[in-house]
Backbone as numpy.savetxt, mean C-alpha at the origin, in Angstrom:
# Nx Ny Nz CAx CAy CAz Cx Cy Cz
3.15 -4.15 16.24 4.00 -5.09 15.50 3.14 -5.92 14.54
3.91 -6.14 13.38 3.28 -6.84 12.55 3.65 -8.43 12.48
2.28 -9.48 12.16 2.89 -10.58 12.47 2.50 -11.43 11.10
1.22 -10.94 10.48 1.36 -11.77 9.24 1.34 -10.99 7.72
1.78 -11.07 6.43 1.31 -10.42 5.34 0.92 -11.76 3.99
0.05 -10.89 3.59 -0.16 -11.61 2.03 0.55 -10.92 0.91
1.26 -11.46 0.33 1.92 -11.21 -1.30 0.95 -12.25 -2.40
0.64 -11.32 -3.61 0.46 -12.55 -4.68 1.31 -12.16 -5.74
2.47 -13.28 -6.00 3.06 -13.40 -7.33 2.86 -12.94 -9.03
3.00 -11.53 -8.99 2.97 -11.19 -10.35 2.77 -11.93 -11.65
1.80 -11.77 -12.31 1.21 -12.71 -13.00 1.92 -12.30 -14.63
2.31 -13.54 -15.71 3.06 -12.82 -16.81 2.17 -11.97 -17.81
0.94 -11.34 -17.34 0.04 -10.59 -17.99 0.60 -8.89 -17.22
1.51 -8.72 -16.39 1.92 -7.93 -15.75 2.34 -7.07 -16.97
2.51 -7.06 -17.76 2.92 -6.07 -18.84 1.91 -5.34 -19.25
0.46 -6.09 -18.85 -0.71 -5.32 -19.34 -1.36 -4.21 -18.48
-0.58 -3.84 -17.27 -0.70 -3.68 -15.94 -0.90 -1.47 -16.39
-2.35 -1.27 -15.54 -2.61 0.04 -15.35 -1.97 1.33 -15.27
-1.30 2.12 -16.33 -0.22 3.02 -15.93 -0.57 4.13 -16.28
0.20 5.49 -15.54 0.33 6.59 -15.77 1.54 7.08 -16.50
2.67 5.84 -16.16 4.15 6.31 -16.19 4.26 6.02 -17.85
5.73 6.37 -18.10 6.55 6.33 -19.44 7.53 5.78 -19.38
7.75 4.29 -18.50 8.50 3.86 -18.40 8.88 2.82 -18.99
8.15 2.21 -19.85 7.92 0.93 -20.66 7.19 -0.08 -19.84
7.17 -1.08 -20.47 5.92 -2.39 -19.62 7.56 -2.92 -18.95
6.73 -3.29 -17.82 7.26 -4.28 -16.87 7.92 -5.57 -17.74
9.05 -5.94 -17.12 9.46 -7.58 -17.97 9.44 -8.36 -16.98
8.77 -9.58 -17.19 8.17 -10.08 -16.53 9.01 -11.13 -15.36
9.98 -11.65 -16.01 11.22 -12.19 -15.21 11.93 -11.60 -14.32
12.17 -10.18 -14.62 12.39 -9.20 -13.42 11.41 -9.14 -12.71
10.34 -9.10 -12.72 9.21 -8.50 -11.79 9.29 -9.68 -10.81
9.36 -11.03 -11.17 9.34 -11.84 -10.38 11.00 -12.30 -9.67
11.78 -11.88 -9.74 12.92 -11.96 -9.09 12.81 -10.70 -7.92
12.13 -9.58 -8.85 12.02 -8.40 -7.18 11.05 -8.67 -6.74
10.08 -9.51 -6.78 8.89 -9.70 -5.95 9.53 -11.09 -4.81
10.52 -11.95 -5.57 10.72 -12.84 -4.65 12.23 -11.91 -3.71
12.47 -11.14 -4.25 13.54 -10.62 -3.28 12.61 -9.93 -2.29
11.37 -9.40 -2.34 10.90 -8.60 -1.66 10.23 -9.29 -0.31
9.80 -10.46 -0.95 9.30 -11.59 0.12 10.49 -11.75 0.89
11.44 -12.51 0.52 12.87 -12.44 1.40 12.88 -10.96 2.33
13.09 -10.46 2.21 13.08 -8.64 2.65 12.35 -8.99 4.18
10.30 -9.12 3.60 9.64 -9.33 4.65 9.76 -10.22 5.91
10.69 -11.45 4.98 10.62 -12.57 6.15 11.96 -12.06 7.34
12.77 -11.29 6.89 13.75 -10.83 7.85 12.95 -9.96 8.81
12.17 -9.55 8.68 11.21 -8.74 9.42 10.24 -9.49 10.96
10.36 -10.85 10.68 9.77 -11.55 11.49 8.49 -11.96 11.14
7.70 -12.05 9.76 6.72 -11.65 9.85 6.06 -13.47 8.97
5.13 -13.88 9.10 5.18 -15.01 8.15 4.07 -14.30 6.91
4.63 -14.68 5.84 4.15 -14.69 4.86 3.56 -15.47 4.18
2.30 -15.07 3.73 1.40 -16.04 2.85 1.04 -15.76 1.66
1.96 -16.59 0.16 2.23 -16.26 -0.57 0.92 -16.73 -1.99
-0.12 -15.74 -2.33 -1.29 -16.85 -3.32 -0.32 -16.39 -5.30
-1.02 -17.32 -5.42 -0.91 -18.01 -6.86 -0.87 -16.57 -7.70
-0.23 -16.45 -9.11 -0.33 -15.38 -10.14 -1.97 -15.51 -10.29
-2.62 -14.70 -10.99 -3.83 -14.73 -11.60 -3.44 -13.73 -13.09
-4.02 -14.77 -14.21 -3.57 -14.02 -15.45 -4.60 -12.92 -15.97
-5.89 -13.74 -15.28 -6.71 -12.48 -16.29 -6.36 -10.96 -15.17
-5.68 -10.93 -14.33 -5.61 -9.60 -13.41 -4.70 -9.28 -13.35
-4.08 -8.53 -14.34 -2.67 -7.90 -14.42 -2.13 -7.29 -13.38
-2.61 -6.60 -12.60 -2.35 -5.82 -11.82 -2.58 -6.67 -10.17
-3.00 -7.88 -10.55 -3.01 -7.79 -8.98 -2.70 -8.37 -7.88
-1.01 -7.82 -8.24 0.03 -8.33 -7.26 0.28 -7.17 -6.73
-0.97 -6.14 -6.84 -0.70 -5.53 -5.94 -1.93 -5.21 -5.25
-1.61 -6.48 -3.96 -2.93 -6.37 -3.27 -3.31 -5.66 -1.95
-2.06 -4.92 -1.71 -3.09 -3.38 -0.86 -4.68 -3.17 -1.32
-4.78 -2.80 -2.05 -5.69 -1.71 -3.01 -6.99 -3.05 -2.80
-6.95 -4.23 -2.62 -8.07 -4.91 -2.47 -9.14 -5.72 -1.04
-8.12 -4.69 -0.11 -8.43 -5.07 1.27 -7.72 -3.98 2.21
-8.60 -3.72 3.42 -7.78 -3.22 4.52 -7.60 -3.97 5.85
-6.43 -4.47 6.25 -6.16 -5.20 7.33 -5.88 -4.21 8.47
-6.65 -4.29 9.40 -6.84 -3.86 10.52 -6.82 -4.50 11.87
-6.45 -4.07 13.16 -6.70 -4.89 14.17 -7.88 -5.09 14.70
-8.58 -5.29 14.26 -10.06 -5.91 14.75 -10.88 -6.70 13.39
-10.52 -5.95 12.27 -11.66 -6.54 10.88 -10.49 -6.34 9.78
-10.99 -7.34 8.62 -10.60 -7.00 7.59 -11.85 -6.25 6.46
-11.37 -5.77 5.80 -12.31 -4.76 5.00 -12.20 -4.85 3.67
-12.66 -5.84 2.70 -12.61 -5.86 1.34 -13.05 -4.73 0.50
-12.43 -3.74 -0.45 -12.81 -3.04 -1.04 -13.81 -2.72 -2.41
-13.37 -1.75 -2.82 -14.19 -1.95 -4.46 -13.21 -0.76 -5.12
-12.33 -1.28 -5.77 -11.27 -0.36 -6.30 -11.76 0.29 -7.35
-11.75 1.62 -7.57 -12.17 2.41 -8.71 -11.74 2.49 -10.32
-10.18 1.77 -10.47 -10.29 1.42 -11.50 -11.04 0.29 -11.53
-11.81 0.49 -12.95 -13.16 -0.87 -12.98 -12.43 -1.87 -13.57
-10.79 -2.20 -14.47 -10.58 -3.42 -14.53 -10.07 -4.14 -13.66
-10.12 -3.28 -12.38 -9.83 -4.55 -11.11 -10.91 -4.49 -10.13
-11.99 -4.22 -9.89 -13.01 -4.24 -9.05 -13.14 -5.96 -8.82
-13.03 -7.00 -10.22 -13.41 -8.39 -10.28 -12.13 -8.89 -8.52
-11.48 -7.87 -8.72 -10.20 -8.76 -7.40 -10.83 -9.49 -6.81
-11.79 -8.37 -6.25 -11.99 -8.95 -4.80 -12.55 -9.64 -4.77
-13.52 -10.23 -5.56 -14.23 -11.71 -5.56 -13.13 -12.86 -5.62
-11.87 -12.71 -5.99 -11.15 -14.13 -5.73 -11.02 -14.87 -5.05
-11.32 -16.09 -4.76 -11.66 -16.55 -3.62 -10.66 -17.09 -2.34
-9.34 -17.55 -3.57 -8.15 -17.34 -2.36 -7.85 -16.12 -1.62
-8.10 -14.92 -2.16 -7.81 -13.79 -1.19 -8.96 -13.86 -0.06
-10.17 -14.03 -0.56 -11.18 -14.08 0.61 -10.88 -15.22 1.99
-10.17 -16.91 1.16 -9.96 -17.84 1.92 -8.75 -17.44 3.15
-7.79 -15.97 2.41 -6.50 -16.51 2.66 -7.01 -14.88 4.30
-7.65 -14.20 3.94 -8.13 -13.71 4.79 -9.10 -13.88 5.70
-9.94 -15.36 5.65 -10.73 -15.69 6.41 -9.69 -16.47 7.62
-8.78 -16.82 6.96 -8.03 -17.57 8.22 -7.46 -16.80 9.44
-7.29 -15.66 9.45 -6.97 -14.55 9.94 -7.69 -13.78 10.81
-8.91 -13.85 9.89 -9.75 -12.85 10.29 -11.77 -13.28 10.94
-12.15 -13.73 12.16 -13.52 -13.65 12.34 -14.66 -12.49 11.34
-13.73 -11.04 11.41 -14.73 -10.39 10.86 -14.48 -9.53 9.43
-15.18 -10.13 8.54 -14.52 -9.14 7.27 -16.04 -8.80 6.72
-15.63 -7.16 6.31 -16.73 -6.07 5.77 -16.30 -6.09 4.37
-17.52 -4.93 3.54 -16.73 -5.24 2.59 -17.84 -3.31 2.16
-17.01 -2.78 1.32 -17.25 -1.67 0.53 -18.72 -2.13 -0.48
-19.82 -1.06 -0.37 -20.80 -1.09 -1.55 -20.40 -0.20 -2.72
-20.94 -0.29 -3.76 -21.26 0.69 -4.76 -22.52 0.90 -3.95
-22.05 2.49 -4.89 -21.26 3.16 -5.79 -20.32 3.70 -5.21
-19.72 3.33 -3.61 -17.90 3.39 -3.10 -17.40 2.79 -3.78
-16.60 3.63 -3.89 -15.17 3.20 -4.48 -13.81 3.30 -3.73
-13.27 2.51 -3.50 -12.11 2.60 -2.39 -10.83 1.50 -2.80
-9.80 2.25 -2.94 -8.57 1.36 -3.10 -6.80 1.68 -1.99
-7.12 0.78 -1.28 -6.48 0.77 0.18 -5.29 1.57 0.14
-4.45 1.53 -1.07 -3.46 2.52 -1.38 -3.52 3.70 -1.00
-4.73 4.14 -0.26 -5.10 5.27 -0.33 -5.44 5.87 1.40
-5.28 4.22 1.76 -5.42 4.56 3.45 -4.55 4.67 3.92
-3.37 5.10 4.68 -2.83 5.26 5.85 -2.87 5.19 6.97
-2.65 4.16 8.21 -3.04 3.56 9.44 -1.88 4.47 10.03
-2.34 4.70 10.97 -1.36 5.64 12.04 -2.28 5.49 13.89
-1.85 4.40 14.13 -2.62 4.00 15.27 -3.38 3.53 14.93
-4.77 3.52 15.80 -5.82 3.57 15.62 -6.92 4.48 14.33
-6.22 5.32 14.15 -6.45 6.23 12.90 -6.33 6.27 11.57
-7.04 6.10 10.61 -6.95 5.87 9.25 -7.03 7.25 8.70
-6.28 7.64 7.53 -6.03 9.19 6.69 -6.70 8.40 5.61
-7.72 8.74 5.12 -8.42 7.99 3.77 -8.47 9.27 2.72
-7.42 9.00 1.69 -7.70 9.56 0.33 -8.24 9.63 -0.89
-9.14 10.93 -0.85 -10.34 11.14 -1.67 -9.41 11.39 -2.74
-9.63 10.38 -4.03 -8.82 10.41 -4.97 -9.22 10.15 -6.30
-8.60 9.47 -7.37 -9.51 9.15 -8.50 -9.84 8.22 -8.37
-9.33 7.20 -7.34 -9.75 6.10 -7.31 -10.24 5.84 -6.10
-10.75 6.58 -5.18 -11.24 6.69 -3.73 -12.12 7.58 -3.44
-13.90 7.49 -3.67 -14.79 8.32 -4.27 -14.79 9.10 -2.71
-15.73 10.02 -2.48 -16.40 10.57 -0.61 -17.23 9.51 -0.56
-18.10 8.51 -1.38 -19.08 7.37 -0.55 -18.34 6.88 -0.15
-17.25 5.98 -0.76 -16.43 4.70 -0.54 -15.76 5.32 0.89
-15.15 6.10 1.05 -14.00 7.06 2.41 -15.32 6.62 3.22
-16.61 7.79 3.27 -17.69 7.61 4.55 -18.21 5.97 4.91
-18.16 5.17 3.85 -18.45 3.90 4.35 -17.19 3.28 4.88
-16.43 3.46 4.51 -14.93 3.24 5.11 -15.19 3.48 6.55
-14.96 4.94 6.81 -15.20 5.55 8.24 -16.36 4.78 9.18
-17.04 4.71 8.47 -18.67 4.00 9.26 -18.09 2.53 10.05
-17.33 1.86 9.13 -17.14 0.20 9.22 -15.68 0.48 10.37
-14.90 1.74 10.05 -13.92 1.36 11.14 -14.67 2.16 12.79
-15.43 2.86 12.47 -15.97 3.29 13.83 -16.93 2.52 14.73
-17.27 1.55 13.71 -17.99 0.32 14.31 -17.42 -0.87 14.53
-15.46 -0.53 14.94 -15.35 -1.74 15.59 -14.21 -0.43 16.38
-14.89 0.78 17.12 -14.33 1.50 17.72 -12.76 1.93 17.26
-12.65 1.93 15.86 -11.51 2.79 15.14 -11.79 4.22 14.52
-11.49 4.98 13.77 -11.44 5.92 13.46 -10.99 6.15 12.16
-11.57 7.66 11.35 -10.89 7.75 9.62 -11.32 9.19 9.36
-10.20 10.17 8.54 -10.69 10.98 8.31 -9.94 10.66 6.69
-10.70 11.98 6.14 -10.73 12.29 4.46 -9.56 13.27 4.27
-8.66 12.66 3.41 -7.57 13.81 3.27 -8.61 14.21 1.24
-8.23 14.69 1.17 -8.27 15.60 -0.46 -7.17 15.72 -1.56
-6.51 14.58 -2.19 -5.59 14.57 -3.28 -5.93 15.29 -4.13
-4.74 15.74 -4.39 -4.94 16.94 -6.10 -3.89 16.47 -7.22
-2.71 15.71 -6.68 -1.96 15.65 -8.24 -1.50 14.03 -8.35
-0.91 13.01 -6.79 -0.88 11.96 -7.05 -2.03 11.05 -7.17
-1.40 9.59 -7.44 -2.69 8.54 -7.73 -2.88 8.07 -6.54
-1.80 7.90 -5.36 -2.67 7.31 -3.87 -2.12 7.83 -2.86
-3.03 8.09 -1.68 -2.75 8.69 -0.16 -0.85 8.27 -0.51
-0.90 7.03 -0.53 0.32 6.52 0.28 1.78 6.52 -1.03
1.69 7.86 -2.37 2.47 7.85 -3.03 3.17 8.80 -2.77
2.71 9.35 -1.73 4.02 10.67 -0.87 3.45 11.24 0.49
3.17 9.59 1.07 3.07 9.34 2.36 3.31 8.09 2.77
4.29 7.87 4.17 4.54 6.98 4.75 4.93 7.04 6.14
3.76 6.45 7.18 4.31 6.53 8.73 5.19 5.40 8.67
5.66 5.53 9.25 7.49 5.06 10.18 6.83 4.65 11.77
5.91 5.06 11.87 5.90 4.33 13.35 6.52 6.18 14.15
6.13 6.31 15.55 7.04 6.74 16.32 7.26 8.43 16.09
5.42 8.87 15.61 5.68 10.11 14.80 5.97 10.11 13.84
7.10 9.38 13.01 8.11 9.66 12.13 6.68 9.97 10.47
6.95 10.45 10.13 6.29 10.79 8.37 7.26 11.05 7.37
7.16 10.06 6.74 8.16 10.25 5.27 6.65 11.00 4.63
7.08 12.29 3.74 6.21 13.42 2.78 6.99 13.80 1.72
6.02 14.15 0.96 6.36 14.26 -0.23 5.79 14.97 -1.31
5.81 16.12 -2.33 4.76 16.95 -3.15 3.51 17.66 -2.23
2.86 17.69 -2.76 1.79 17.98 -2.20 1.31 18.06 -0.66
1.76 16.92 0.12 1.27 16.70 1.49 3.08 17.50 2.22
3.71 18.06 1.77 5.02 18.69 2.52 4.15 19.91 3.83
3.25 20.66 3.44 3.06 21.73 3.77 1.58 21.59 4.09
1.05 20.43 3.91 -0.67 19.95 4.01 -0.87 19.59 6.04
-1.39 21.16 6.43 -1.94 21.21 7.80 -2.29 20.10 8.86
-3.19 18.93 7.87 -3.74 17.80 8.15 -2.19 17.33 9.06
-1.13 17.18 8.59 -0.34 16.15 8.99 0.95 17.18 9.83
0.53 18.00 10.65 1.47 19.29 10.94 2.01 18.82 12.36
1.26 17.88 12.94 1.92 17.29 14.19 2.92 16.20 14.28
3.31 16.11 12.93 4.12 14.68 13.10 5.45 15.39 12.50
6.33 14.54 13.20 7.75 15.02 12.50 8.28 14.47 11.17
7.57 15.54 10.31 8.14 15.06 8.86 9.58 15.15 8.16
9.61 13.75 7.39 10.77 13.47 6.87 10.16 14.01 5.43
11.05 15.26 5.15 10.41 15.99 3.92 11.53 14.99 2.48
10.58 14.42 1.78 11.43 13.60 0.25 11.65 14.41 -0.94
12.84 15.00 -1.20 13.58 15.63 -2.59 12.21 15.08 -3.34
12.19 16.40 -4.20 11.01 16.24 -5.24 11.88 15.23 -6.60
13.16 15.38 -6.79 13.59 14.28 -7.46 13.83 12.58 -7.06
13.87 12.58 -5.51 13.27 10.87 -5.22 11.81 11.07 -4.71
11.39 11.59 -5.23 9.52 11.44 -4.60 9.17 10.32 -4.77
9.18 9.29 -5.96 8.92 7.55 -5.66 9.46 7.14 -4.20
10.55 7.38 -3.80 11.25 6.78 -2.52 10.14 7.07 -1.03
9.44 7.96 -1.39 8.09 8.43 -0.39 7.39 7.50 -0.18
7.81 6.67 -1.06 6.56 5.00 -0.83 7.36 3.94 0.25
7.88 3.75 1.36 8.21 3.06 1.93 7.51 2.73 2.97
7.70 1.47 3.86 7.04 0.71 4.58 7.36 0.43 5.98
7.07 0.52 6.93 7.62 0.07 8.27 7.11 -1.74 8.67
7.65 -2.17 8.99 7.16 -3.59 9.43 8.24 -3.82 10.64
7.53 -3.58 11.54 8.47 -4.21 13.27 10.03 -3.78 13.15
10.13 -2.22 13.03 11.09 -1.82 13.20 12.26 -1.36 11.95
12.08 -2.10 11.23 12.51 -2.73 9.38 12.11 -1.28 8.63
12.68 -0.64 8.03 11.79 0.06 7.04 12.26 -0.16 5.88
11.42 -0.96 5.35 12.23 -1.34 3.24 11.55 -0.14 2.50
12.66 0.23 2.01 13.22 1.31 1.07 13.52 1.04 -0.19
12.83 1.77 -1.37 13.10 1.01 -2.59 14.30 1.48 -3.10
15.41 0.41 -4.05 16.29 0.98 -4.38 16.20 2.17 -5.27
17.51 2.70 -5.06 17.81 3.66 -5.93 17.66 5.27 -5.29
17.13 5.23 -4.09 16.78 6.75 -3.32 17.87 7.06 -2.46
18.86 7.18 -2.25 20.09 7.46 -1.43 19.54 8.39 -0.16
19.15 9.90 -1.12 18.68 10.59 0.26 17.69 10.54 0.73
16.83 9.47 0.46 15.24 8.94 1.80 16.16 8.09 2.24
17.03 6.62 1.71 17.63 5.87 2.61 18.20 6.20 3.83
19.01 7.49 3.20 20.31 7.99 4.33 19.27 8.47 5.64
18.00 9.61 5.21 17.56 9.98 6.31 16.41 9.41 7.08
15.95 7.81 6.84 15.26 7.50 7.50 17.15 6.56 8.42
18.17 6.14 7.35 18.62 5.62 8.40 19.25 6.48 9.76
19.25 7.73 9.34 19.81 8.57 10.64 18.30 8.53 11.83
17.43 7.86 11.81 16.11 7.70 12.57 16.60 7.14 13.38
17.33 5.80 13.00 17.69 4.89 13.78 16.86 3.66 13.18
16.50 3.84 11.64 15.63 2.54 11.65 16.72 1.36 11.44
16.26 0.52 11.10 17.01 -0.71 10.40 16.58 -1.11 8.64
17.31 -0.80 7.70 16.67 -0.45 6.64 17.11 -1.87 5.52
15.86 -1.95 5.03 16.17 -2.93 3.88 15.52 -2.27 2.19
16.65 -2.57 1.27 16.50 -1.88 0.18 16.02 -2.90 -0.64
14.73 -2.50 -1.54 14.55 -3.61 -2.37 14.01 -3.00 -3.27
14.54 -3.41 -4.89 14.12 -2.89 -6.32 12.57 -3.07 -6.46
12.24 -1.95 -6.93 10.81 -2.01 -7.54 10.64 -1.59 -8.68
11.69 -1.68 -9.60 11.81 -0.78 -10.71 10.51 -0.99 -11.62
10.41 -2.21 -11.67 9.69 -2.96 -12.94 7.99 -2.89 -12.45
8.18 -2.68 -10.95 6.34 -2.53 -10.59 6.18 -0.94 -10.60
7.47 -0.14 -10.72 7.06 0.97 -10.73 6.79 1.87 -12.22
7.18 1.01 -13.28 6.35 1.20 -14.73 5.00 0.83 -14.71
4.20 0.73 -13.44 2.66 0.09 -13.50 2.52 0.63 -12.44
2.90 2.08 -11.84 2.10 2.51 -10.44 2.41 2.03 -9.58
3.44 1.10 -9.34 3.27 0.35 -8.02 4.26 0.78 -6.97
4.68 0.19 -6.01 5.60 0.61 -5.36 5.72 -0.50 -4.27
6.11 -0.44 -3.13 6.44 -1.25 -2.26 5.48 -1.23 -1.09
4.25 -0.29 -0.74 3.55 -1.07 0.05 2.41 -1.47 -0.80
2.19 -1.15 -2.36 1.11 -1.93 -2.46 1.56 -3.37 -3.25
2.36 -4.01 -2.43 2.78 -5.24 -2.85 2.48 -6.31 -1.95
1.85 -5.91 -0.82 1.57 -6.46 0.12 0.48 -5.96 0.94
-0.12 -7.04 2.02 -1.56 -6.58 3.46 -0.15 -7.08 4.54
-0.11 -6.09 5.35 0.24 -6.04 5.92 -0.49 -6.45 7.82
-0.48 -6.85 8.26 -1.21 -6.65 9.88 -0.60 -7.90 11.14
């Protein structure tokens, strides 16, 4: 169960924000009405939330997965491979807002490169994706730092998305929402996958928090079949973070 998360408030430089897509820039008044609906979302979850300040010169980084891994024993500051956000992690409210939390926090060297989007926690077990933005140093120092507080990590191998967790999501309970690429990928052949229509493949990005699974709008058939699970589902727009890569767990640290 999860008991605390960090959100930081989309900053109005969010239009300048890292993309692959063709969706137009984010507007910035929306972004912050679904970021505060999304906080609402979490707090039904049970969970308290700790909400830090926009930052303008960092477009991108309200979405702070990608700059830490929260774990049950350590937190793990990264070094994200796109280089206009590597500066994140020196911010010092994220460091403050995770020291309160946390006795022990590690942190990624260069020339690793690692952006948390890319990990997947499933127990005790981390799936770390070797990606464009998740080098083999950054994954093996990854692995090193969680086996030295008796956790575990292996290396999955991306070929067409940007993170582990853009058509992957544990549910808790076995359950695997999949998607493209990882449908038929061996690595993940023991879990009972929830296979995602290659036309809602964004909807592959969802989140479990204590039972809750928020679901971004607009996916009918991931909604319908995680709700035949038996989850308890909350729908929340990401339209405007998803013209910048984003999605719904890297909007938040979850632990």
């Amino acid at each position: 169960m999860f008991k605390n998360v960090i959100v930081r408030v989309p900053a109005s430089s969010i239009s300048e924000g890292i993309t692959s897509a063709s969706l137009g820039k984010p507007i910035y008044e929306k972004a912050l009405m679904q970021h505060e609906n999304y906080v609402s979302a979490l707090t039904k979850t049970g969970v308290e939330v700790t909400v830090l300040e926009p930052k303008e010169a960092f477009p991108d980084s309200c979405f702070v997965e990608d700059v830490a891994l929260c774990t049950s024993k350590c937190a793990i500051i990264t070094r994200p491979g796109a280089e206009t956000r590597q500066k994140e992690v020196q911010l010092a409210d994220m460091k403050e807002a995770l020291g309160k939390f946390y006795e022990h926090i590690e942190q990624i060297e260069a020339p690793g490169t690692v952006e948390a989007g890319d990990i997947m926690m499933v127990g005790d077990h981390f799936y770390i994706g070797e990606s464009a933005r998740t080098n083999k140093e950054g994954a093996n120092q990854m692995i090193a730092i969680l086996e030295k507080y008796g956790l575990s990590g292996s290396i999955v191998t991306l070929e067409k998305v940007l993170h582990l967790k853009t058509g992957l999501a544990y549910l808790e309970n076995n359950n695997l929402l999949v998607a493209g690429e990882f449908i038929d990928d061996p690595e993940f052949a023991k879990f009972n996958k929830i296979v995602v229509p290659e036309d809602e493949a964004y909807g592959a990005n969802c989140i479990w928090v204590n039972d809750y699974v928020l679901v971004p709008e607009g996916y009918p058939t991931v909604q319908k079949k995680i709700e035949e699970l038996g989850y308890k589902v909350l729908v929340v727009d990401t339209s405007e973070f998803r013209k910048i890569d984003g999605g719904l767990s890297c909007l938040s640290l979850r632990f």
